[in-house]
ZATI-417209 format. One record per residue: residue in one letter; x, y, z of N, C-alpha, C in turn. Coordinates in nm, 3 decimals. Example, Ala and Ser with C-alpha at 12.3 -4.5 7.8 and 13.67 -1.06 7.14 Angstrom:
R rest  n_east n_north    n_up ca_east ca_north   ca_up  c_east c_north    c_up
R    a   1.319  -0.569   0.780   1.230   -0.450   0.780   1.320  -0.330   0.780
R    s   1.285  -0.225   0.708   1.367   -0.106   0.714   1.290   0.003   0.787
//
This chain:
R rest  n_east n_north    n_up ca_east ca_north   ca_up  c_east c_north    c_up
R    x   4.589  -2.597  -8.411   4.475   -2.683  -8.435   4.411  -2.721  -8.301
R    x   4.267  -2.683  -8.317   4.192   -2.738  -8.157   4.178  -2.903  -8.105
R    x   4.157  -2.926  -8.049   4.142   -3.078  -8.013   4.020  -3.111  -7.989
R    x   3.948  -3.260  -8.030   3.809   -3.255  -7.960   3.796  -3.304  -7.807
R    x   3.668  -3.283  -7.766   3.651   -3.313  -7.619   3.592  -3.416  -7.605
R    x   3.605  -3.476  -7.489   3.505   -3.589  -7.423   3.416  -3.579  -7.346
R    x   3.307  -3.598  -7.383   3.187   -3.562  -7.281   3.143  -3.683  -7.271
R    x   3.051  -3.659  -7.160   2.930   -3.788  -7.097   2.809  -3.766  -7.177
R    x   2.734  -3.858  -7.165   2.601   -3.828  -7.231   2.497  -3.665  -7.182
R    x   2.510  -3.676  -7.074   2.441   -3.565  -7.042   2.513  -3.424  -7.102
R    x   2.577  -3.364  -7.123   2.655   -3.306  -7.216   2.646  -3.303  -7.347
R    x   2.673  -3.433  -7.394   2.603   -3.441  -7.541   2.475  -3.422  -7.571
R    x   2.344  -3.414  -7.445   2.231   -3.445  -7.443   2.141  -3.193  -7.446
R    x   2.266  -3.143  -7.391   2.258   -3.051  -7.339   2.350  -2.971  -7.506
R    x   2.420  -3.018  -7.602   2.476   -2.956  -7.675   2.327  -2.989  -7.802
R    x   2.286  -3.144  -7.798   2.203   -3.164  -7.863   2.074  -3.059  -7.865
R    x   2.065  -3.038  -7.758   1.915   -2.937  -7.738   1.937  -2.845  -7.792
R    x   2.084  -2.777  -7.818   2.143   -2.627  -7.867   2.158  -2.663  -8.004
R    x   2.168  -2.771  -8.077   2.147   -2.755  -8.220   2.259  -2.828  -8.261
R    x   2.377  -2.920  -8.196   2.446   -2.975  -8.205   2.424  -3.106  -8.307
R    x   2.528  -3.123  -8.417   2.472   -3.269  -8.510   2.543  -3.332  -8.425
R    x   2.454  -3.453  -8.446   2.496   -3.616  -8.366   2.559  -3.679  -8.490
R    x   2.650  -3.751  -8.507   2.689   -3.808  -8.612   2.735  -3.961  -8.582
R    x   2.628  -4.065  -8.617   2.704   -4.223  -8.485   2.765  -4.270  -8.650
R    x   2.857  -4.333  -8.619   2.941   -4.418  -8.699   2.955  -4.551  -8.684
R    x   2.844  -4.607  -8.587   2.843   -4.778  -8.576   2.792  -4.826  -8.701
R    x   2.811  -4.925  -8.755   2.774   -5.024  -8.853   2.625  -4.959  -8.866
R    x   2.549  -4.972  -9.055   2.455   -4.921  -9.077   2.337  -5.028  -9.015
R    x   2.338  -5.160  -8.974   2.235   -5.216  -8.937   2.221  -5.204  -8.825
R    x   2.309  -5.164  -8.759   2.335   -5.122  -8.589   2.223  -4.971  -8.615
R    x   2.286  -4.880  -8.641   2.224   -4.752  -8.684   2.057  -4.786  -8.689
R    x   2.038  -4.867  -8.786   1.930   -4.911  -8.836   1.850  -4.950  -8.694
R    x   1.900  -5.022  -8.643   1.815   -5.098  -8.573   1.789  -4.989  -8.421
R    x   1.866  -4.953  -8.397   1.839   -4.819  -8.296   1.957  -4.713  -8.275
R    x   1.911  -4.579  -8.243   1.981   -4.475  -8.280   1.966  -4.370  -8.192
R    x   2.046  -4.262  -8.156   1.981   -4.156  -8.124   1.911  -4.073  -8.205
R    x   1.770  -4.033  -8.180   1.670   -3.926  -8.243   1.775  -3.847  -8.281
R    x   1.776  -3.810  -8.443   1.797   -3.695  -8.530   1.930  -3.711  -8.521
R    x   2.031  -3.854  -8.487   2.176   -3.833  -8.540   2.187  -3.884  -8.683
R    x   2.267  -3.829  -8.733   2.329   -3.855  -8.906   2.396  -4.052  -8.882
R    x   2.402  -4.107  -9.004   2.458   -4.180  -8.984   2.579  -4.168  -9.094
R    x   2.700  -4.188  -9.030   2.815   -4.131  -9.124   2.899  -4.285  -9.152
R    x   2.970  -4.315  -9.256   3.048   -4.416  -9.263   3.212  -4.352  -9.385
R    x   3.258  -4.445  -9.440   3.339   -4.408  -9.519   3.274  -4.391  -9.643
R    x   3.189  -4.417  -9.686   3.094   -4.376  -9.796   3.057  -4.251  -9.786
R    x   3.016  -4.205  -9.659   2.905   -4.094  -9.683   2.966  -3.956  -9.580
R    x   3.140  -4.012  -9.574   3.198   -3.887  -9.472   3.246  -3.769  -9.517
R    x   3.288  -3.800  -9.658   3.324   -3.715  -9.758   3.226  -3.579  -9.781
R    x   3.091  -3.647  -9.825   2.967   -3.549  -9.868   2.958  -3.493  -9.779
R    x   2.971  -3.550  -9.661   2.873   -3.492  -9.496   2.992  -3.353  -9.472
R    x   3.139  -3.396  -9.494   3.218   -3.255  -9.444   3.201  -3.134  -9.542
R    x   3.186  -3.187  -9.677   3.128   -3.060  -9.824   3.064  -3.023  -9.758
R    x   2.968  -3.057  -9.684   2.804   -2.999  -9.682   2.812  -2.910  -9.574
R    x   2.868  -2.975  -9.443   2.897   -2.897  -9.344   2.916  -2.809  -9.300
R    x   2.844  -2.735  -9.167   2.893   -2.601  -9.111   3.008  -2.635  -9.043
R    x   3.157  -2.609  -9.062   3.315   -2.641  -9.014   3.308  -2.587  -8.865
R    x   3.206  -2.469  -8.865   3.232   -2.376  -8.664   3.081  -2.481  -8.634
R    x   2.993  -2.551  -8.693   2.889   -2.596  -8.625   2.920  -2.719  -8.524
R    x   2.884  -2.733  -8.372   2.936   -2.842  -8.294   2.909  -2.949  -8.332
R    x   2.938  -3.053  -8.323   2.952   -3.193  -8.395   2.961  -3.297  -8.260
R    x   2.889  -3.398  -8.232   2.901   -3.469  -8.129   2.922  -3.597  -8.182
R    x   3.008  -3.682  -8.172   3.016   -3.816  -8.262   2.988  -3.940  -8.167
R    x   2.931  -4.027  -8.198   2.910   -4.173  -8.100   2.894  -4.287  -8.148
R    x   2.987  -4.382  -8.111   3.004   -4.514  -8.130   2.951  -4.585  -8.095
R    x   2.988  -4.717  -8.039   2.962   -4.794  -7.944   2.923  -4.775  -7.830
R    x   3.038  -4.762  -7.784   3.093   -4.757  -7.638   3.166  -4.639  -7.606
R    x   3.239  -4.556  -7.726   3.314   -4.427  -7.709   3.476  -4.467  -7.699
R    x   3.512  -4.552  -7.752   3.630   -4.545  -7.833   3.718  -4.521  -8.001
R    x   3.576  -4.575  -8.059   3.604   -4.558  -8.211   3.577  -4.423  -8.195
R    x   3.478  -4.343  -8.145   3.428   -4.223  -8.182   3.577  -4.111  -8.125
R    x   3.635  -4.170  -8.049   3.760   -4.045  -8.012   3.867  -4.053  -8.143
R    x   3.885  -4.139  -8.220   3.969   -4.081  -8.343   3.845  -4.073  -8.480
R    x   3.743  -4.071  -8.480   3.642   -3.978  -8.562   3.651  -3.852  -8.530
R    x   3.658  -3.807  -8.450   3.632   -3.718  -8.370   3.797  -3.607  -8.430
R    x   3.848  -3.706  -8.384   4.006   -3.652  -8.429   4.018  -3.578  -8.549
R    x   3.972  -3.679  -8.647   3.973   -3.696  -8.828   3.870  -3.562  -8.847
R    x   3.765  -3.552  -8.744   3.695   -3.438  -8.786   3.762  -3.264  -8.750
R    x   3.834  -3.310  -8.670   3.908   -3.178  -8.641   4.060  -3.146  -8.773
R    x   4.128  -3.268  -8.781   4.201   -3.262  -8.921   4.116  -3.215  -9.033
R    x   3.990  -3.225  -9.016   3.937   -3.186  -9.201   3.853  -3.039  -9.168
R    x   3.895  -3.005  -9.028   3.878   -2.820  -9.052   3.762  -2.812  -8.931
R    x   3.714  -2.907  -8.873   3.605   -2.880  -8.786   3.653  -2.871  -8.638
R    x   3.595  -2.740  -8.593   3.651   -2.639  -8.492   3.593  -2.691  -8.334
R    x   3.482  -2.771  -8.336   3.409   -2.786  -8.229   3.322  -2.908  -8.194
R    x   3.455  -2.995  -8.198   3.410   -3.159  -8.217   3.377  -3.247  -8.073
R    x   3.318  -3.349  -8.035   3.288   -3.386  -7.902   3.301  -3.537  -7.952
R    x   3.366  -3.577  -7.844   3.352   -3.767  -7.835   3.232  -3.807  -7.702
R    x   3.128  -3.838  -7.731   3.076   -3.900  -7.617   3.131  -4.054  -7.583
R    x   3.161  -3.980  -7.465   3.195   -4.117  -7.348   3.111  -4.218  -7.347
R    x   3.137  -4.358  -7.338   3.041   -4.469  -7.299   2.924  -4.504  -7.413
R    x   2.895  -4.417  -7.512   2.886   -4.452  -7.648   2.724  -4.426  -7.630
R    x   2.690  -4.562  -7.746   2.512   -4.545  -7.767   2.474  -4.642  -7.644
R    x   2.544  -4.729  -7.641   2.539   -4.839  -7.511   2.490  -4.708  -7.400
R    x   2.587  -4.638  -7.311   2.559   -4.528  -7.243   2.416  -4.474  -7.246
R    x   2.400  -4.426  -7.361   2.275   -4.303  -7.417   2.191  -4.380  -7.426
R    x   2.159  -4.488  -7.446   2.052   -4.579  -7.466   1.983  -4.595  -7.295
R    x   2.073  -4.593  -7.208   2.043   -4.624  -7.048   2.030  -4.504  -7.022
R    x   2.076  -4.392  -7.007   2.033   -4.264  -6.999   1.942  -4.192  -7.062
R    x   1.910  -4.199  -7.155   1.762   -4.146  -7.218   1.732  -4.238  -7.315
R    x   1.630  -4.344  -7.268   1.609   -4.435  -7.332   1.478  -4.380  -7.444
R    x   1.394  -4.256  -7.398   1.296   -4.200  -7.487   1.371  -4.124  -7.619
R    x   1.520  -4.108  -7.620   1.582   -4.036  -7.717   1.678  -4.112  -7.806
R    x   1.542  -4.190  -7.808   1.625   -4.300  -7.950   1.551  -4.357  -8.019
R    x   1.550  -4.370  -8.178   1.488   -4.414  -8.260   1.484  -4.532  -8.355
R    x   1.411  -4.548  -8.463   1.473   -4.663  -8.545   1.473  -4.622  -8.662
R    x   1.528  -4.708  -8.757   1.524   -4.664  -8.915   1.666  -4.607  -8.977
R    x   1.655  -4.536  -9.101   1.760   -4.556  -9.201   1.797  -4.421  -9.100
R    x   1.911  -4.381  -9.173   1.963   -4.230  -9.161   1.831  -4.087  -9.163
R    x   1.839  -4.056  -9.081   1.755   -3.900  -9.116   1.825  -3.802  -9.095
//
């Protein structure tokens, strides 16, 4: 079984351009209220559907907070068959100071 990796934002920012899903798992009003452009918002409700649906070899970048919850998401996504998982480091907190133009608002898209 592979393990996922830890990257910095710029990394996640460089897998994103290649077609990589963002998937943040902070609280939905958090989500709501700002986000990275074009990440999924995943919870225990909606993690189930999201792995059915899923490409299992497609890269997957997951982000939290800060980038601690997201390293055992990250985990859980490699247990349910997914080959090419990423924890960003330092979270949305991070990505928000580093590309502050690559973030949005609103529900899930």
């Amino acid at each position: 079984m592979s393990e996922f990796k830890r990257i910095p934002p710029e990394q996640a920012q460089a897998l994103r351009e290649q077609g990589a899903v963002v998937v943040d798992i902070r609280d939905p009003a958090t989500y709501a209220t700002l986000h990275i452009s074009g990440s999924k918002h995943l919870d225990n409700h909606s993690i189930s559907d999201f792995i059915r649906a899923a490409d299992l070899d497609a890269p997957i970048v997951v982000v939290c907070y800060h980038g601690n919850s997201s390293q055992s998401a990250a985990a859980y996504l490699i247990s349910q068959g997914f080959s090419d998982v990423y924890s960003m480091d330092g979270g949305f907190e991070l990505w928000r100071t580093t590309y502050p133009s690559e973030t949005a608002q609103g529900t899930s898209e």
